[in-house]
CHARMM-style PDB file with segment names, atoms N, HN, CA, C and O in Angstrom:
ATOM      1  N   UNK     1       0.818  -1.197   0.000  1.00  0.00      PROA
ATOM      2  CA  UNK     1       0.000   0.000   0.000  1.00  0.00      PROA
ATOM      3  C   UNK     1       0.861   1.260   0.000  1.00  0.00      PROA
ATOM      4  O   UNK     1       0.519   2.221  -0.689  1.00  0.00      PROA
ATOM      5  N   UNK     2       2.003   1.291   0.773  1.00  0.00      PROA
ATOM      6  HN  UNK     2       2.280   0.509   1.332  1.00  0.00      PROA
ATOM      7  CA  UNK     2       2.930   2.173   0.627  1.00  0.00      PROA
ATOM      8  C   UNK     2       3.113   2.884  -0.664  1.00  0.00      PROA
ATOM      9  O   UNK     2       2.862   4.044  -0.992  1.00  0.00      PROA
ATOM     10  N   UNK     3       3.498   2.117  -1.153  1.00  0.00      PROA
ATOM     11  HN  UNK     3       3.701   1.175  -0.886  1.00  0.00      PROA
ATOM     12  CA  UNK     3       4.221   2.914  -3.096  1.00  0.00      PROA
ATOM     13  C   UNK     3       3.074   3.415  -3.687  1.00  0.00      PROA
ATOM     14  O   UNK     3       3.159   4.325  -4.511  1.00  0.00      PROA
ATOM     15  N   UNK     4       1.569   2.733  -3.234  1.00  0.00      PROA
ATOM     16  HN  UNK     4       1.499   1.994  -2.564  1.00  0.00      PROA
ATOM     17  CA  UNK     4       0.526   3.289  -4.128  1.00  0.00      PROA
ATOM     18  C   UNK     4       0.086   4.333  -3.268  1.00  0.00      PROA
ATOM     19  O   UNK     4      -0.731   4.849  -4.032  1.00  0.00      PROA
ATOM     20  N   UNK     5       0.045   4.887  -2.430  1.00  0.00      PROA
ATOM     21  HN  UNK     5       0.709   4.468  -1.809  1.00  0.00      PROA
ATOM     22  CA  UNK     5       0.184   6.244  -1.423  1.00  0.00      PROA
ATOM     23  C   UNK     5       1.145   6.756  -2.288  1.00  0.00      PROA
ATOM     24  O   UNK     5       0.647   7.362  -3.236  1.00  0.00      PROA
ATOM     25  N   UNK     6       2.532   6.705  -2.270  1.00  0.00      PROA
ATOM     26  HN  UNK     6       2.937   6.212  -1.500  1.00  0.00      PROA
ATOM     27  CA  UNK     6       2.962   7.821  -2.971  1.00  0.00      PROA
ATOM     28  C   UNK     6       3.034   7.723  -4.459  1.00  0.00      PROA
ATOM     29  O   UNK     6       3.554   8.692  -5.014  1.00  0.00      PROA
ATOM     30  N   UNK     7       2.673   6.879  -5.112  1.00  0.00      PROA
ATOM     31  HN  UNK     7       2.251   6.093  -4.662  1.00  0.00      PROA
ATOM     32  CA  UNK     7       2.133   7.228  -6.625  1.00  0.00      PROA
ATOM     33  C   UNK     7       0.711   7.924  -6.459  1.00  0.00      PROA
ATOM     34  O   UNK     7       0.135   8.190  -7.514  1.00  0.00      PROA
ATOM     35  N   UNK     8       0.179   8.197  -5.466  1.00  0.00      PROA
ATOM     36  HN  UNK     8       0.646   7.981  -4.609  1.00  0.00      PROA
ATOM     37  CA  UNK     8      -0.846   8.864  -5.663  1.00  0.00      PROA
ATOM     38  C   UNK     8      -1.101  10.117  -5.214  1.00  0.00      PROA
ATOM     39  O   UNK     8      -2.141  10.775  -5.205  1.00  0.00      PROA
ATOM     40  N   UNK     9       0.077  10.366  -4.819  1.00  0.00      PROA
ATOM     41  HN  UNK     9       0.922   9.831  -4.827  1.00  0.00      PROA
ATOM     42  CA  UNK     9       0.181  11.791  -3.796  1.00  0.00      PROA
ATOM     43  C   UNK     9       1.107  12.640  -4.909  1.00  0.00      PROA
ATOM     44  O   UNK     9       1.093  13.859  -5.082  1.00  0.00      PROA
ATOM     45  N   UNK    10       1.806  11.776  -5.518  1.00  0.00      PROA
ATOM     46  HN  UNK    10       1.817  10.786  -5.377  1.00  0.00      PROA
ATOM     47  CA  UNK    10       2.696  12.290  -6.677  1.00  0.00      PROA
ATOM     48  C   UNK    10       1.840  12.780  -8.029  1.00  0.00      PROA
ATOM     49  O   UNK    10       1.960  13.883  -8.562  1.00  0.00      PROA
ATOM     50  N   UNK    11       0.657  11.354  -8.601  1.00  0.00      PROA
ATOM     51  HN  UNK    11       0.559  10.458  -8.168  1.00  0.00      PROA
ATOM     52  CA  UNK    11      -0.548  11.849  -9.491  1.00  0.00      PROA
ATOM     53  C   UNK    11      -1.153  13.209  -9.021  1.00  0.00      PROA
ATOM     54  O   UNK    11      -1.437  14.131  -9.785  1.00  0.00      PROA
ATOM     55  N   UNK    12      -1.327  13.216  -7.541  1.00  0.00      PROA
ATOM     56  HN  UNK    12      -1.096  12.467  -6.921  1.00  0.00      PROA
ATOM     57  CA  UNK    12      -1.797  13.882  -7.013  1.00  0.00      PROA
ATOM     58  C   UNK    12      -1.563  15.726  -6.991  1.00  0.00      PROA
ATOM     59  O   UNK    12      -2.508  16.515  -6.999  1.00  0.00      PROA
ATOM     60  N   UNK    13      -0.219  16.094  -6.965  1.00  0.00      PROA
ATOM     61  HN  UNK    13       0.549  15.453  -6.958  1.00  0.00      PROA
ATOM     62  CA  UNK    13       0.660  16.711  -7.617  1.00  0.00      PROA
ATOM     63  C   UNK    13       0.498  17.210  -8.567  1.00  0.00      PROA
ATOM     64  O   UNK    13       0.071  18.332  -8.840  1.00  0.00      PROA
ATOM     65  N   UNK    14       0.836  16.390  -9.162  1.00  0.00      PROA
ATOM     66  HN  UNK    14       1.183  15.479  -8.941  1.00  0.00      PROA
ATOM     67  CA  UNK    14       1.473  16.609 -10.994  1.00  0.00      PROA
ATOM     68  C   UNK    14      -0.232  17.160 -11.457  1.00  0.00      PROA
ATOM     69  O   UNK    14      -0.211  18.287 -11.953  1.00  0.00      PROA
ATOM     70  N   UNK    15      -1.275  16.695 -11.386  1.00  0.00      PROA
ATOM     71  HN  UNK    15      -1.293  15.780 -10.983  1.00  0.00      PROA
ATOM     72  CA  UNK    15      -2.397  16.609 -11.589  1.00  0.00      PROA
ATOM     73  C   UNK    15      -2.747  18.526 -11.038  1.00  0.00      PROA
ATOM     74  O   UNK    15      -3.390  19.321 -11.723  1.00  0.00      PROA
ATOM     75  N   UNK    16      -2.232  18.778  -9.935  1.00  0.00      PROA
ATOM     76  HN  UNK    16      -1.709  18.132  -9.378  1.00  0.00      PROA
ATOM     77  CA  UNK    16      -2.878  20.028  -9.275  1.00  0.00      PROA
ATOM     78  C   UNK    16      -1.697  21.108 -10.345  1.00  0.00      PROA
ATOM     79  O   UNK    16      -2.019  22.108 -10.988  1.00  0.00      PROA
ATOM     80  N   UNK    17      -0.893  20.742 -10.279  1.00  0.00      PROA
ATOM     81  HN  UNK    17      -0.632  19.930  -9.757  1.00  0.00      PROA
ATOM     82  CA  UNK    17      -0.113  21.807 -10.973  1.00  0.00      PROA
ATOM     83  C   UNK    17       0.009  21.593 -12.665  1.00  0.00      PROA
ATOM     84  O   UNK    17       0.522  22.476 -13.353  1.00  0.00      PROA
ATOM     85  N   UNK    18      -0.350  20.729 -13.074  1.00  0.00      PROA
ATOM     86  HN  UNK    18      -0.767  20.011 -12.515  1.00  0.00      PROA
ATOM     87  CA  UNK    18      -1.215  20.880 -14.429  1.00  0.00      PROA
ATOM     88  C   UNK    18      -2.264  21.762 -14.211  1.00  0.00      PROA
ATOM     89  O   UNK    18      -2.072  22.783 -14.869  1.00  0.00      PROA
ATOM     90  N   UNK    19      -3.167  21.800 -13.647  1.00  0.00      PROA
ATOM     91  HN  UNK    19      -3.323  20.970 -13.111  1.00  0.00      PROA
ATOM     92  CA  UNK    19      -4.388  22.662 -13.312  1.00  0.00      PROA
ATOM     93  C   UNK    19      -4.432  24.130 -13.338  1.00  0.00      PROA
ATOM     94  O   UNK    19      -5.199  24.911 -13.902  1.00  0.00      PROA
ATOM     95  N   UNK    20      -3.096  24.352 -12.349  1.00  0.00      PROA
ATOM     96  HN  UNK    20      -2.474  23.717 -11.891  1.00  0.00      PROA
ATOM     97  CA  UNK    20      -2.606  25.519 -11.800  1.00  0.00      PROA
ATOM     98  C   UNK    20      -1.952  26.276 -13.195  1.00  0.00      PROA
ATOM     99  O   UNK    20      -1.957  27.484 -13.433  1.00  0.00      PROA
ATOM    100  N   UNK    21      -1.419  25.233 -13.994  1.00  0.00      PROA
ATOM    101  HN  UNK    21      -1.415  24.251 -13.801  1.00  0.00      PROA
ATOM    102  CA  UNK    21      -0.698  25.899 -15.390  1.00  0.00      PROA
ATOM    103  C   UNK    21      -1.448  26.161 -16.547  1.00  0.00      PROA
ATOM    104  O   UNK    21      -1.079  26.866 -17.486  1.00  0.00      PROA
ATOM    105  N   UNK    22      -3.178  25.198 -16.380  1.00  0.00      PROA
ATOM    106  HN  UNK    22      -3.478  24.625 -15.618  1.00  0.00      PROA
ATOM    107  CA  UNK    22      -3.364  25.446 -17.497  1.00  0.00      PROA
ATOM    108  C   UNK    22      -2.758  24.832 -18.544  1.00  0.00      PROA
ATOM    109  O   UNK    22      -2.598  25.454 -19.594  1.00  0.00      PROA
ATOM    110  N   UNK    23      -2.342  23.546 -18.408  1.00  0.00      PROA
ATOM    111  HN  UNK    23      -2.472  23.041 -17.555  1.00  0.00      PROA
ATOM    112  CA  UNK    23      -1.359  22.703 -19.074  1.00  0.00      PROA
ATOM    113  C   UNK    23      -2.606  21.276 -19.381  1.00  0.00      PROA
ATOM    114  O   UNK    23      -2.562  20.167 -18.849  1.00  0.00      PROA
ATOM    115  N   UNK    24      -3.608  21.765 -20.363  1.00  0.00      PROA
ATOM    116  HN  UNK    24      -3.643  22.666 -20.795  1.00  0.00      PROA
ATOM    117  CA  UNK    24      -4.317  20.472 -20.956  1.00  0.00      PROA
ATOM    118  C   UNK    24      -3.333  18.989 -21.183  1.00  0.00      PROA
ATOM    119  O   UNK    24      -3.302  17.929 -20.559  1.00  0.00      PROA
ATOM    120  N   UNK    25      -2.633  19.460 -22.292  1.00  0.00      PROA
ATOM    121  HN  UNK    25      -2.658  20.322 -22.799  1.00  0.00      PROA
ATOM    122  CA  UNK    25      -1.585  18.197 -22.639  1.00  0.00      PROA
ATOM    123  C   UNK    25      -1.066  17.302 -21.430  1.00  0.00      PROA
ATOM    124  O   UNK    25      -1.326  16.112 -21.607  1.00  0.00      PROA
ATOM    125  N   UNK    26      -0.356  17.600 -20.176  1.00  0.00      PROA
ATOM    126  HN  UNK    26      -0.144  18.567 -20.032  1.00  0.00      PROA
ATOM    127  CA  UNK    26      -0.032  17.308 -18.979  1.00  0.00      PROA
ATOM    128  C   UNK    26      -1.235  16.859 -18.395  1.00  0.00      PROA
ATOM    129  O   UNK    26      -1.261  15.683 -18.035  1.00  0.00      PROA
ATOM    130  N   UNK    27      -2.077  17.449 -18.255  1.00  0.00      PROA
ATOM    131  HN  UNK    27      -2.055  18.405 -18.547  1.00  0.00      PROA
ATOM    132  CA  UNK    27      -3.726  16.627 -17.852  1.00  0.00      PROA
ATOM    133  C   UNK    27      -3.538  14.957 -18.914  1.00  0.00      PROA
ATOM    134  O   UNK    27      -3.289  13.808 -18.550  1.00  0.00      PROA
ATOM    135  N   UNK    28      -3.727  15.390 -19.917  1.00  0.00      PROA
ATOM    136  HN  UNK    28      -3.930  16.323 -20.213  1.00  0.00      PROA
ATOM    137  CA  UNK    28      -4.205  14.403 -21.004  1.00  0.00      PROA
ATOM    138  C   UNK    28      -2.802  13.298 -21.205  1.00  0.00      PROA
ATOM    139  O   UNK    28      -2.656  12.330 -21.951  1.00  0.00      PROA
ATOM    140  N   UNK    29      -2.117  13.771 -20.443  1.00  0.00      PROA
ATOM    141  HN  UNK    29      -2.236  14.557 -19.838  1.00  0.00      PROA
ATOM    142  CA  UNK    29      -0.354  12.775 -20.279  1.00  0.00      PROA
ATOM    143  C   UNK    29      -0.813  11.829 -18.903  1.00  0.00      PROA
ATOM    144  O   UNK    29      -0.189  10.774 -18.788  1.00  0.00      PROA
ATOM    145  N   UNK    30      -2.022  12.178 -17.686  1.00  0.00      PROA
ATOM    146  HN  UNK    30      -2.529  13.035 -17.779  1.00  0.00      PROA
ATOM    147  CA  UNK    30      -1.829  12.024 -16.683  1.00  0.00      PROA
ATOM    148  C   UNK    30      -3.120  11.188 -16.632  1.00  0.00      PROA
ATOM    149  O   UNK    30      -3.572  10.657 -15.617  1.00  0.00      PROA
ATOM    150  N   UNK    31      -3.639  11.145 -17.842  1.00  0.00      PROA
ATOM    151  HN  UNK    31      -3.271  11.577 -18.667  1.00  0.00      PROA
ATOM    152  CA  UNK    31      -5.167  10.209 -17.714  1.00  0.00      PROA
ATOM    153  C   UNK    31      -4.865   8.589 -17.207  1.00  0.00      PROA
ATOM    154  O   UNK    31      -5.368   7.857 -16.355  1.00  0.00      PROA
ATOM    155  N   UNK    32      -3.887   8.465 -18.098  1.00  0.00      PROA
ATOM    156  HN  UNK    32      -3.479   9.059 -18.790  1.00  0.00      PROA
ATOM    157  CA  UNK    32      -3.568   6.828 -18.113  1.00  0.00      PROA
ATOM    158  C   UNK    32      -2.813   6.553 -16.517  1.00  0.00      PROA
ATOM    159  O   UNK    32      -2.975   5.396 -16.131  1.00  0.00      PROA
ATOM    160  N   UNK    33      -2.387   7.038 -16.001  1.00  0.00      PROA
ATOM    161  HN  UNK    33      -2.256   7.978 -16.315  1.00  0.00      PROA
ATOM    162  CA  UNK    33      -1.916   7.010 -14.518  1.00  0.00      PROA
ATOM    163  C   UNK    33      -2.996   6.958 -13.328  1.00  0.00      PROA
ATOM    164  O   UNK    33      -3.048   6.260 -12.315  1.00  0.00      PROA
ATOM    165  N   UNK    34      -4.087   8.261 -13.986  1.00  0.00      PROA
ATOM    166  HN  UNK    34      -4.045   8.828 -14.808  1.00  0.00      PROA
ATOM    167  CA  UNK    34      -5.331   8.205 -13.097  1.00  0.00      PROA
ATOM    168  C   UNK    34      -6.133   7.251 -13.165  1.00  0.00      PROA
ATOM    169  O   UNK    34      -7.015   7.094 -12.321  1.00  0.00      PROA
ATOM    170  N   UNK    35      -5.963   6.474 -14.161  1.00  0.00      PROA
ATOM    171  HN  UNK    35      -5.246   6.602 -14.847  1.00  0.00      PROA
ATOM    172  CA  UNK    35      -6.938   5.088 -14.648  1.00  0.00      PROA
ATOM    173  C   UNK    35      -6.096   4.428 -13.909  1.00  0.00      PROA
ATOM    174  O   UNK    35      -6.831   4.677 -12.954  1.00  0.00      PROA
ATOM    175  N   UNK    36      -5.297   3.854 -13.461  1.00  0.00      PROA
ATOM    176  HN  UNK    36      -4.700   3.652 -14.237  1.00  0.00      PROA
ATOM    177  CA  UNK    36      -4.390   2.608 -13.251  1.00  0.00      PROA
ATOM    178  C   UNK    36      -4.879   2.814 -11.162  1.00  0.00      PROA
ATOM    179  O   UNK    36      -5.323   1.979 -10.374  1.00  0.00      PROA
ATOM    180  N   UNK    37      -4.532   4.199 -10.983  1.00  0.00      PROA
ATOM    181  HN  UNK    37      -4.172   4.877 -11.624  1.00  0.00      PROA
ATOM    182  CA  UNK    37      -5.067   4.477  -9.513  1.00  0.00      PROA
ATOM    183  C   UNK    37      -6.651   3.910  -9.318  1.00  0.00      PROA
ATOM    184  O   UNK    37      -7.210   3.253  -8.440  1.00  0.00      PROA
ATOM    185  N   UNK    38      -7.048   4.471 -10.517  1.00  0.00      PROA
ATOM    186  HN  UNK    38      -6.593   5.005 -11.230  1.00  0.00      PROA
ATOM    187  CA  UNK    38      -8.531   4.211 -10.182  1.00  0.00      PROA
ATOM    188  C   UNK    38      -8.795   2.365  -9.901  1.00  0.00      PROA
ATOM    189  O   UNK    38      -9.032   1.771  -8.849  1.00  0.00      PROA
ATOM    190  N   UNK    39      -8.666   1.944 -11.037  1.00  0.00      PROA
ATOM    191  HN  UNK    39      -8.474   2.426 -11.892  1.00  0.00      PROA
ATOM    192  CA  UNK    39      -8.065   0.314 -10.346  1.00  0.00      PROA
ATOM    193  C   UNK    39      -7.735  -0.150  -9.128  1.00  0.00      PROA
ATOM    194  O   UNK    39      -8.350  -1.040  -8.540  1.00  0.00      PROA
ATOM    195  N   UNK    40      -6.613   0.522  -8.656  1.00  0.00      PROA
ATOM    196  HN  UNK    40      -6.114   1.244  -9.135  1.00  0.00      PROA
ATOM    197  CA  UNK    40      -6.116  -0.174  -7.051  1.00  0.00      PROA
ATOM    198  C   UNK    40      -7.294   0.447  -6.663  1.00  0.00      PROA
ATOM    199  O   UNK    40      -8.123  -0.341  -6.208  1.00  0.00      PROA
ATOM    200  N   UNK    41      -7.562   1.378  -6.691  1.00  0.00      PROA
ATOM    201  HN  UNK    41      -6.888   2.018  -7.060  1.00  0.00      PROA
ATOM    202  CA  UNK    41      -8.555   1.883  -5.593  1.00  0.00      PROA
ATOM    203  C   UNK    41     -10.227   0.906  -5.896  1.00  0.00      PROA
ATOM    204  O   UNK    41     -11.042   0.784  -4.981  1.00  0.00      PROA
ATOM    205  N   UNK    42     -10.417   0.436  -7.005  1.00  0.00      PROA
ATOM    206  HN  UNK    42      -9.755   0.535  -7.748  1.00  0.00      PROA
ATOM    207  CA  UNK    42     -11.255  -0.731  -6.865  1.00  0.00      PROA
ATOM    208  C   UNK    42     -11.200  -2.238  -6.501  1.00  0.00      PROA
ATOM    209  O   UNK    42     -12.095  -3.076  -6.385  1.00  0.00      PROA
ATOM    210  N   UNK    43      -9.617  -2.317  -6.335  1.00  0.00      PROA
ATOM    211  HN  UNK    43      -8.891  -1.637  -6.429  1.00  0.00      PROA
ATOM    212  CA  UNK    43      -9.262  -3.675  -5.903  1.00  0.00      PROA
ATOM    213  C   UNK    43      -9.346  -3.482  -4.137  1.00  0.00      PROA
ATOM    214  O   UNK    43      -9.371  -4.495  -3.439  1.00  0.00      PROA
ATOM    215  N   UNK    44      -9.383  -2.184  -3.544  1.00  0.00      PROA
ATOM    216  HN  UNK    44      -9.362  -1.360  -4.111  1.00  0.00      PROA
ATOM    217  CA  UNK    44      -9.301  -2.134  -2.148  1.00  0.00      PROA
ATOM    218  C   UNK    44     -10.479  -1.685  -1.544  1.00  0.00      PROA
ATOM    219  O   UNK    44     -10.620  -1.911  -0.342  1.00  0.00      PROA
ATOM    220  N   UNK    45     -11.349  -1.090  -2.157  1.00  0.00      PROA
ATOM    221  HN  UNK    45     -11.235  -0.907  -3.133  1.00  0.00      PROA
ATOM    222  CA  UNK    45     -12.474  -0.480  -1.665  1.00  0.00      PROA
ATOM    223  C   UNK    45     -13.603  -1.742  -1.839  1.00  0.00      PROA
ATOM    224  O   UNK    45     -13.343  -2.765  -2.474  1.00  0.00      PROA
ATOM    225  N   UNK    46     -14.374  -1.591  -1.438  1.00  0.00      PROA
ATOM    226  HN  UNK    46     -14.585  -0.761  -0.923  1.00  0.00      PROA
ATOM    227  CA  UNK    46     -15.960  -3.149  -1.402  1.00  0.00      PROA
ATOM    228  C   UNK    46     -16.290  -2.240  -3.039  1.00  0.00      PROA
ATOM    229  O   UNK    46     -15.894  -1.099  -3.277  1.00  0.00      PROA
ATOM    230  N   UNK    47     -16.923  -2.928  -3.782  1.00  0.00      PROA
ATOM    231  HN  UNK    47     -17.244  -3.855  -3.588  1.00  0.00      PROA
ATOM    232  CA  UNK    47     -18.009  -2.780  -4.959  1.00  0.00      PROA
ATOM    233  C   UNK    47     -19.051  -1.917  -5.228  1.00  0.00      PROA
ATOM    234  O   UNK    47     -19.395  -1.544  -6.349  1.00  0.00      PROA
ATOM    235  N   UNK    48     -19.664  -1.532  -3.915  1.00  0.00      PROA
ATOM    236  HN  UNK    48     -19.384  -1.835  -3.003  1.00  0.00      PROA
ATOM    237  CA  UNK    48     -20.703  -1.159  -3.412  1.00  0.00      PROA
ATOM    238  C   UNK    48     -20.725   0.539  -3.259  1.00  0.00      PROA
ATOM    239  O   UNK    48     -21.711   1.268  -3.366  1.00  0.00      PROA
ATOM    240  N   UNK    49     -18.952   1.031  -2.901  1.00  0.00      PROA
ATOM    241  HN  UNK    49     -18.150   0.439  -2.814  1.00  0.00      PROA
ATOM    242  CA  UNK    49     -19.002   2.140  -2.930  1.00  0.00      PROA
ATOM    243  C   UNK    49     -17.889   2.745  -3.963  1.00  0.00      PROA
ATOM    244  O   UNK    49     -17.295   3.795  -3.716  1.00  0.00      PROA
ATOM    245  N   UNK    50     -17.730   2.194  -4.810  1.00  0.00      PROA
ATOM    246  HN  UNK    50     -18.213   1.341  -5.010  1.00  0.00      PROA
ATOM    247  CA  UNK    50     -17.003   2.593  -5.986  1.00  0.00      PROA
ATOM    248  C   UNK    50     -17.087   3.943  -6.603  1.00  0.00      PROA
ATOM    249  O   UNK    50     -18.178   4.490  -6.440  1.00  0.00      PROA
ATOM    250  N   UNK    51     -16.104   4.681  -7.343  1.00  0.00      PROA
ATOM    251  HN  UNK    51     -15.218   4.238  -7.476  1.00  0.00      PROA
ATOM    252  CA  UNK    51     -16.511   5.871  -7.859  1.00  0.00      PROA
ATOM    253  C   UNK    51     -16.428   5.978  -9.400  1.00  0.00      PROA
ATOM    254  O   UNK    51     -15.372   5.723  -9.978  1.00  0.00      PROA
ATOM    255  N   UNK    52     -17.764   6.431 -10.196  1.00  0.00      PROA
ATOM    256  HN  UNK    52     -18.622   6.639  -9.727  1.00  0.00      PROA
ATOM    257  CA  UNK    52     -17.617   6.061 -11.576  1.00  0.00      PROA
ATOM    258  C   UNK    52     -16.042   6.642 -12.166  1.00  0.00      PROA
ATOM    259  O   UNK    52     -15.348   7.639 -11.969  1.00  0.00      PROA
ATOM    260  N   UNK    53     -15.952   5.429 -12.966  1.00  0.00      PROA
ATOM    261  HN  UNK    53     -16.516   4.619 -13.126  1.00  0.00      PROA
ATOM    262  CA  UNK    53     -14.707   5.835 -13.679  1.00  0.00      PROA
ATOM    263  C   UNK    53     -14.844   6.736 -15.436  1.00  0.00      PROA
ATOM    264  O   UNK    53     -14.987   6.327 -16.588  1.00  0.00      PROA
ATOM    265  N   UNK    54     -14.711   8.028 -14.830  1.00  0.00      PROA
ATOM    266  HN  UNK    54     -14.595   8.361 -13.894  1.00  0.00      PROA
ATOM    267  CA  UNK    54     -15.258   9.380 -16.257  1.00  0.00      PROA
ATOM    268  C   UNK    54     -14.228   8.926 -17.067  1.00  0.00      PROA
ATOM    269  O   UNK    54     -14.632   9.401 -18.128  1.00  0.00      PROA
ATOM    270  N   UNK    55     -13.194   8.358 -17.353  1.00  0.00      PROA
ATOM    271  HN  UNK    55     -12.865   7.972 -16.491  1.00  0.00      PROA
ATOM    272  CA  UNK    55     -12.039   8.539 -17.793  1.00  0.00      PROA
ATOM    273  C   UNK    55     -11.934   7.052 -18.769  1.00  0.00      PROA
ATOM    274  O   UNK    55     -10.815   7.205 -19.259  1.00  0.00      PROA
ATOM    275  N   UNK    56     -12.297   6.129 -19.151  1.00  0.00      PROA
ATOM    276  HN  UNK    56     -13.205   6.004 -18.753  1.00  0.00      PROA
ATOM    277  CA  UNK    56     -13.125   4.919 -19.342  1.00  0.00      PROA
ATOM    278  C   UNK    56     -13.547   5.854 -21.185  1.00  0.00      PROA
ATOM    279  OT1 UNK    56     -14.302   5.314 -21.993  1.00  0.00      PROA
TER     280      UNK     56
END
């Protein structure tokens, strides 16, 4: 769980300061990373409270 805490604090990051820049491309570089999070985070969470995946 460790490494996926900080791959996600790092997405997490990179993601806010794309935002902050106004940097679409860097968003659209960072989709496929946010999909892969979104995964662990359905392999650890129950079924029941899942969050739709927009990015799909």
């Amino acid at each position: 769980m460790g490494d996926n805490l900080k791959a996600l604090i790092a997405l997490f990051d990179n993601v806010c300061n794309a935002v902050k820049d106004g940097d679409r491309q860097r968003i659209d570089d960072l989709v496929p990373e946010i999909n892969r999070m979104v995964r662990v985070y359905r392999q650890i969470v129950p079924p029941d409270v899942h969050i739709g995946n927009i990015w799909d």
